[in-house]
MIGU-765028 format. One record per residue (C-alpha): residue in one letter; x, y, z. Coordinates in Angstrom, 2 decimals, padded with zeros to 5 digits, always signed. Each point is the difference from the previous one (the first is absolute). Layout:
<nodes>
[node a, [X, Y, Z]]
...
</nodes>
This chain:
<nodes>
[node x, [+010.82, -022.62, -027.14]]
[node x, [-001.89, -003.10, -000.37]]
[node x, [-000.68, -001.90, -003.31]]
[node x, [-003.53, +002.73, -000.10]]
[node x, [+002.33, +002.65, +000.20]]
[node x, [-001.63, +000.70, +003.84]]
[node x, [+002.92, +001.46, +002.05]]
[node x, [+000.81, -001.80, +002.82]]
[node x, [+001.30, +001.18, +002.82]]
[node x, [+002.34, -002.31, +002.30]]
[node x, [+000.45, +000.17, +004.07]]
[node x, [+003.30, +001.50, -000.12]]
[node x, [-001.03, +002.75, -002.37]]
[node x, [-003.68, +000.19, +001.88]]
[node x, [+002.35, +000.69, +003.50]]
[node x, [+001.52, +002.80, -002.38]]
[node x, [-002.47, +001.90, -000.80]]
[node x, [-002.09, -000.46, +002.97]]
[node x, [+003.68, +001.97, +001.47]]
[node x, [-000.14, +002.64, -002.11]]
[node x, [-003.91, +000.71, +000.08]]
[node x, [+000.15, +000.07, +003.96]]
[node x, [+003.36, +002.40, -000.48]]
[node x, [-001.55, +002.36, -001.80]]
[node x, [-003.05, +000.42, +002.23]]
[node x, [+002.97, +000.31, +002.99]]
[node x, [+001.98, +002.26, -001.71]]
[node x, [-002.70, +002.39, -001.64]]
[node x, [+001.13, +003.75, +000.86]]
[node x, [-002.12, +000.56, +003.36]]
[node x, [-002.81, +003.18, -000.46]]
[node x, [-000.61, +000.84, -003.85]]
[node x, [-000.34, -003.56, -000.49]]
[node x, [-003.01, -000.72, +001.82]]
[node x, [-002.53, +002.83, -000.54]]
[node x, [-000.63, +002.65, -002.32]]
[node x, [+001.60, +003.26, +000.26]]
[node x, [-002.43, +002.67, +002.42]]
[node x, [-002.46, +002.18, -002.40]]
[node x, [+000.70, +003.50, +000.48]]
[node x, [-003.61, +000.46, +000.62]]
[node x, [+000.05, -002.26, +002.61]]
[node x, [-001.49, +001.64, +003.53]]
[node x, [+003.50, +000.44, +002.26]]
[node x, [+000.55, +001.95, +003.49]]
[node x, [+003.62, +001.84, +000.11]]
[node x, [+001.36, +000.56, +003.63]]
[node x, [+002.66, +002.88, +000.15]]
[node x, [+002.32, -000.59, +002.93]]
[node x, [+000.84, +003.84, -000.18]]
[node x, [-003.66, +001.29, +000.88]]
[node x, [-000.93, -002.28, +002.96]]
[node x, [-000.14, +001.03, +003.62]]
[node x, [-001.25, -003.20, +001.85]]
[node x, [-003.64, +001.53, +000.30]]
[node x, [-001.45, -003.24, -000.15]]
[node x, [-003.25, +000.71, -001.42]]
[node x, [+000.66, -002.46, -003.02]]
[node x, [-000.41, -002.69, +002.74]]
[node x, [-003.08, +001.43, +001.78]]
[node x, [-001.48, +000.16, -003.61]]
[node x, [+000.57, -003.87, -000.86]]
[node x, [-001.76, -000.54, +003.32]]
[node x, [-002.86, +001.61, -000.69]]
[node x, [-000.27, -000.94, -003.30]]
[node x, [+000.94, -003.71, -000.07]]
[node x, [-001.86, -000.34, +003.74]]
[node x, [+002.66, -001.63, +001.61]]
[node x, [+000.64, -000.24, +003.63]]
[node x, [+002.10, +002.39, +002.01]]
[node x, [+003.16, -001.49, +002.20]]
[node x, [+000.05, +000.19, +003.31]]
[node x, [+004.31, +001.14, -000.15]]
[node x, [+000.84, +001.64, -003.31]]
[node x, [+001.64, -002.52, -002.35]]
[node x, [+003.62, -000.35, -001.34]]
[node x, [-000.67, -001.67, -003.12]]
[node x, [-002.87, -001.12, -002.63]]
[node x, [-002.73, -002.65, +000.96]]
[node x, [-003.07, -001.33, -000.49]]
[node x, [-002.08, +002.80, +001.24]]
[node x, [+003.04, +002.86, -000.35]]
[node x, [+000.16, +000.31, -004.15]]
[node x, [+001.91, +003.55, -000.16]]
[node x, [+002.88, +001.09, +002.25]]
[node x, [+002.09, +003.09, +000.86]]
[node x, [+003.32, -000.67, +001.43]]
[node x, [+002.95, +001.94, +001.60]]
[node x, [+003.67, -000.90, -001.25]]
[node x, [+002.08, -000.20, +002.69]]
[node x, [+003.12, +002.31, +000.30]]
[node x, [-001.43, +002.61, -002.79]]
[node x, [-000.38, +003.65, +000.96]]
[node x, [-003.87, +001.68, -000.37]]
[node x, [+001.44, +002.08, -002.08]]
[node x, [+001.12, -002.67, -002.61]]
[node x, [-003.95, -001.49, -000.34]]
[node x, [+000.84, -003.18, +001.93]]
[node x, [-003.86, -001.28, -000.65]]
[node x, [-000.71, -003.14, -002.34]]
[node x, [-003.33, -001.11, -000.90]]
[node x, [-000.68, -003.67, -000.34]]
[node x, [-002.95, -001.77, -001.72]]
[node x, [-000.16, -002.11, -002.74]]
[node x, [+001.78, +000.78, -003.25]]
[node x, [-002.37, -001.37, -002.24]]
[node x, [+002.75, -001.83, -002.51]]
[node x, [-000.16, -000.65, -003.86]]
[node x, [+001.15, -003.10, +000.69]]
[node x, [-001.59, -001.21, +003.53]]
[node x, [+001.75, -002.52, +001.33]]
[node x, [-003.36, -000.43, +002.30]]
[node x, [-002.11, -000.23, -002.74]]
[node x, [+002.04, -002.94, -001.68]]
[node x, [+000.12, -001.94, +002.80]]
[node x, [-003.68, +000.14, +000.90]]
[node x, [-001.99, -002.80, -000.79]]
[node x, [-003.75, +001.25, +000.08]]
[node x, [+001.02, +003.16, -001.65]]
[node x, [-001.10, +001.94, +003.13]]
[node x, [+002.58, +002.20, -000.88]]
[node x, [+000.29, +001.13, -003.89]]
[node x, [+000.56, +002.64, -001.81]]
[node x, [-002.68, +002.75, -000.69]]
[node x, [-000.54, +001.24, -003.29]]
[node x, [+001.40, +003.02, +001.51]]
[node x, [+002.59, -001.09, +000.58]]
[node x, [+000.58, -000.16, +004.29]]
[node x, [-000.62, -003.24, +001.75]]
[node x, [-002.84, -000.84, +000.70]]
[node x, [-001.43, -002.37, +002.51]]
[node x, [-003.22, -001.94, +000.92]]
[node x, [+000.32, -001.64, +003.12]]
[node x, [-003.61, -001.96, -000.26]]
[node x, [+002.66, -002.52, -002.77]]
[node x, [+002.84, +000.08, +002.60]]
[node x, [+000.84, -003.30, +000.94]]
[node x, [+002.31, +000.38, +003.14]]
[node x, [+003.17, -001.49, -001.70]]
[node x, [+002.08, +003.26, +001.15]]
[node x, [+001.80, -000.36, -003.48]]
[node x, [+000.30, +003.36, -000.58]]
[node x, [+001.54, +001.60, +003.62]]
[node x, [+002.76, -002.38, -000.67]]
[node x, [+000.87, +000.76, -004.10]]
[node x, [-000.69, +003.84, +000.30]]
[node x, [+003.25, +001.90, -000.03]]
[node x, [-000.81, +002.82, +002.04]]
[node x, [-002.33, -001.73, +002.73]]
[node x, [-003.26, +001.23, -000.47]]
[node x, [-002.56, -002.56, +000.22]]
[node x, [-000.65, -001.49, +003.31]]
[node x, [-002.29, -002.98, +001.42]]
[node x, [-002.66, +001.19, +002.41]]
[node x, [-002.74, -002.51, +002.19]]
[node x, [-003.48, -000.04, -001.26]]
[node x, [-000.89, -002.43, +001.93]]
[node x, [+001.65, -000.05, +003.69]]
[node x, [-001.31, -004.00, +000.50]]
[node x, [+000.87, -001.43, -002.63]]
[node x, [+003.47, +001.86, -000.93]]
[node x, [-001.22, +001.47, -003.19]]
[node x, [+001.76, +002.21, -001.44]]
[node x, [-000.05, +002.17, -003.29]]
[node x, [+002.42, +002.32, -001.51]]
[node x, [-000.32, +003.89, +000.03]]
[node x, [+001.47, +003.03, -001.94]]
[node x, [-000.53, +003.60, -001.65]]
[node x, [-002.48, -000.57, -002.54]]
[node x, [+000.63, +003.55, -001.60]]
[node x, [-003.36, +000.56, +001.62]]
[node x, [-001.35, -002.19, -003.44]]
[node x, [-003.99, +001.04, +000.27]]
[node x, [+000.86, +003.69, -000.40]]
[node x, [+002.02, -000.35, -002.43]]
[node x, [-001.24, -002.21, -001.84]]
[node x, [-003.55, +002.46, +000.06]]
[node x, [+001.98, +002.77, -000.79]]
[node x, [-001.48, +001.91, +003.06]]
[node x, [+003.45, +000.29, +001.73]]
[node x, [+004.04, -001.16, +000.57]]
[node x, [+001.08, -001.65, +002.73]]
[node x, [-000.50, +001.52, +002.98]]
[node x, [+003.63, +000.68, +001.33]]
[node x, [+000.29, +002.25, -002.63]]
[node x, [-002.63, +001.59, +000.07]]
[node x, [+000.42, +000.69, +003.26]]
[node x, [+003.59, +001.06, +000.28]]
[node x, [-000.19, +004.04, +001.06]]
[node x, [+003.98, +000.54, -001.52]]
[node x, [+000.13, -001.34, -003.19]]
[node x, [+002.18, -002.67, +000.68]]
[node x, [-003.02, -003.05, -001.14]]
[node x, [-001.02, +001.32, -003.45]]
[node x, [-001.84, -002.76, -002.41]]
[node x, [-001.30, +000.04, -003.66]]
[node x, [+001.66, -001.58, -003.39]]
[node x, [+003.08, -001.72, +000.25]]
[node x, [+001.85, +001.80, -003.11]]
[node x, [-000.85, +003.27, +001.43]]
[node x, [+001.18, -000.88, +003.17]]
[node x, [+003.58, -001.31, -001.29]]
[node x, [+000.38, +003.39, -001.76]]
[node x, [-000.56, +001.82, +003.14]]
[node x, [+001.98, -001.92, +002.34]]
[node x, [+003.10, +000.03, -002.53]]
[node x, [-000.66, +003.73, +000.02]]
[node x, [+000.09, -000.20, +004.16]]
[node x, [+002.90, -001.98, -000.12]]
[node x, [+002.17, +002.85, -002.02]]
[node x, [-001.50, +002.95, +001.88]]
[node x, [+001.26, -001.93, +003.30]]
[node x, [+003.20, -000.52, -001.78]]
[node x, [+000.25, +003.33, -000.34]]
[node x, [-000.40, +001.14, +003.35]]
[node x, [+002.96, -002.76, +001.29]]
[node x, [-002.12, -003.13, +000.46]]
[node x, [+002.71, -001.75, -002.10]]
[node x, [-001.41, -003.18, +000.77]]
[node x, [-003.51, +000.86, -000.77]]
[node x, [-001.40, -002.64, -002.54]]
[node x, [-003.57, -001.86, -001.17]]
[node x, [-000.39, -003.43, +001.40]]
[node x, [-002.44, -001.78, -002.10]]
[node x, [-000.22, +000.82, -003.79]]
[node x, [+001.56, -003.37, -000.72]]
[node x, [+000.45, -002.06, +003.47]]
[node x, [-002.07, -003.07, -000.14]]
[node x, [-001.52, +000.96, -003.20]]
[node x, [-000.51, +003.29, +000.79]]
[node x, [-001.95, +000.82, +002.84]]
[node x, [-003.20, +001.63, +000.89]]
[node x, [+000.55, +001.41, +002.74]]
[node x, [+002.90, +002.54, -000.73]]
[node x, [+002.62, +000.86, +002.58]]
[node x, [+002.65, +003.83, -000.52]]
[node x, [+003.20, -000.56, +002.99]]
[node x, [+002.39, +002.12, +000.86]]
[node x, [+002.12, -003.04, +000.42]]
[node x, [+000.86, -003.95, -001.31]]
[node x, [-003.12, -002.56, +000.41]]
[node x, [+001.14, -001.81, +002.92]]
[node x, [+000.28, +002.87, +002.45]]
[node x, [-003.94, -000.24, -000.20]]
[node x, [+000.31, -003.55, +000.02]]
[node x, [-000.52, -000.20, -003.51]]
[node x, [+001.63, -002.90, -001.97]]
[node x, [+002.09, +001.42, -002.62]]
[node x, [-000.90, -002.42, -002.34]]
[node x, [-003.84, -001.94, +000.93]]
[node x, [+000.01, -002.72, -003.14]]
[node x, [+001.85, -003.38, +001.68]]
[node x, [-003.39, -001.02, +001.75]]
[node x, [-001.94, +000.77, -002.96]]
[node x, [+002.17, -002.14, -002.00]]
[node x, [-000.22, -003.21, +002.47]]
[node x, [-003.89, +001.27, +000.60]]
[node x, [-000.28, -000.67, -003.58]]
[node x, [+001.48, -003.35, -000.10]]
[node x, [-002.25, -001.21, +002.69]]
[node x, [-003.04, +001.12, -001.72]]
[node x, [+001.33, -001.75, -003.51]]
[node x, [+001.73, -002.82, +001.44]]
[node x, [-000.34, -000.96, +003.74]]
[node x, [-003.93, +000.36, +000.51]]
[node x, [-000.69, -001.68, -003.06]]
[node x, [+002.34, -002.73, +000.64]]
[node x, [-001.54, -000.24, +003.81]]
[node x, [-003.27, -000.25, -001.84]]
[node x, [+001.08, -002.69, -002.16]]
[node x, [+001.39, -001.75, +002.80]]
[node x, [-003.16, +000.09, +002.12]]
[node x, [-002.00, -001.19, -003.04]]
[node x, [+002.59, -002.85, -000.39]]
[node x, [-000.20, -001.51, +003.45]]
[node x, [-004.40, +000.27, -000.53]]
[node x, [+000.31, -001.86, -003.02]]
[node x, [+002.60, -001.99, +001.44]]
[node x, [-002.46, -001.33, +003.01]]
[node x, [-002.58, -000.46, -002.01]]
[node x, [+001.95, -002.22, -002.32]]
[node x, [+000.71, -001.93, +003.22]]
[node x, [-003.48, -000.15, +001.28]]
[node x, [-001.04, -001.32, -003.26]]
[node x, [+002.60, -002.56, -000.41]]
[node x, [-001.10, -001.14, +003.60]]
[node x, [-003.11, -000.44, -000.90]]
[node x, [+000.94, -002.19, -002.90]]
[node x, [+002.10, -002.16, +002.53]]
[node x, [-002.75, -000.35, +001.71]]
[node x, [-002.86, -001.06, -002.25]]
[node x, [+002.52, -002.48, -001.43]]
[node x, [+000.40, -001.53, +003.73]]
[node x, [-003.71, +000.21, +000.35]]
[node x, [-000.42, -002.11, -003.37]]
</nodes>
């Protein structure tokens, strides 16, 4: 301390602490860390493996629903204008329910949702993800940060290269006017796509999960209750995540999606605002330069 008793704080010990303050935002515990834990009110859509035959119809409805475009050759993964997706595992019998169904999970903590910078993408007081694409930017943040490779970059304008990102919205306006859930499940004629209140859901889909046990699904488990947060979009195998393609454990991009929402774009921001004031510290030095030639 100084003779006014004012601490003072010297380089080497500034260095310190500047260490530890940027160690702890590296080293935070990736998931709980970054969002509050899902409300088990919280609107939710649980997809059982067991009761899905490939139908389809859960596409056809997000077509019709969402208006988007049909493709010309069916599709083998997610895109800008393809937000749901049934797929075929390779190498499993029909008997063992080789169909997966792929749209977005609607994460706790959204890696997507950190990383956007117009806050197209937030979180909806329900709880899913929503998305406004009138405040999206472009920047394609979010197709590279989400773990599970939902959002995609579509043209909206083919001459000027324009692009915006697209995804699942939980089919928001419904929802949100409590006329309706989104339209894959509402849609699906097996059972497979239910939706309503996340805690409700859980306790059904653990109850799944040991009835499947039961009849020798041994690997039959709920993928979701916890993964990035816990997901909204709830997910009952019959076997280990990744033989859906499935990471086993979705939090290291949210972690590093976190630290370039804290750290990197704020530090770009500073940077650009640096070299602005920077040139204009120039320009006005150069002016001084040159009224003192002038005089």
């Amino acid at each position: 301390m100084d003779s006014n008793k004012r601490a003072t704080v010297d380089r080497r010990d500034f260095l310190k602490l500047t260490g530890v303050g940027l160690g702890g935002l590296f080293l935070q515990p990736s998931g709980q860390a970054f969002a509050s834990a899902p409300n088990e009110e919280d609107a939710a859509i649980l997809y059982d493996v067991s009761k899905c035959t490939g139908c389809r119809v859960c596409e056809e409805a997000c077509k019709e629903y969402n208006s988007l475009p049909i493709e010309t050759t069916p599709p083998s993964d997610l895109s800008a204008i393809k937000w749901n997706l049934i797929k075929q595992r390779q190498g499993v019998d029909a008997a063992d329910w080789p169909f997966f169904y792929y749209q977005c999970m609607h994460c706790t903590d959204a890696a997507c949702v950190m990383v956007c910078p117009t806050e197209a993408l937030h979180k909806d007081a329900e709880g899913f993800v929503a998305f406004d694409q009138k405040k999206c930017n472009g920047c394609g943040y979010c197709t590279q940060f989400c773990p599970f490779g939902v959002p995609h970059l579509g043209d909206v304008n083919l001459i000027t290269g324009q692009a915006k990102a697209a995804k699942c919205t939980f089919c928001q306006e419904k929802v949100r006017a409590g006329t309706g859930g989104p339209s894959c499940a509402e849609a699906c004629p097996t059972g497979a796509l239910t939706w309503g209140r996340r805690g409700t859901l859980l306790e059904e889909a653990k109850a799944r999960v040991a009835d499947l046990k039961a009849e020798g699904y041994k690997e039959a488990r709920l993928y979701g209750e916890s993964e990035a947060g816990g997901l909204h979009r709830l997910s009952i195998l019959l076997d280990e995540p990744r033989a859906y393609g499935l990471p086993a454990d979705p939090q290291g991009p949210i972690s590093f999606s976190f630290i370039w929402q804290k750290v990197i774009q704020p530090l770009g921001g500073i940077a650009v605002g640096a070299t602005a004031l920077g040139l204009m510290i120039d320009w006005l030095v150069a002016r001084t330069q040159i009224k003192v030639e002038e005089a």
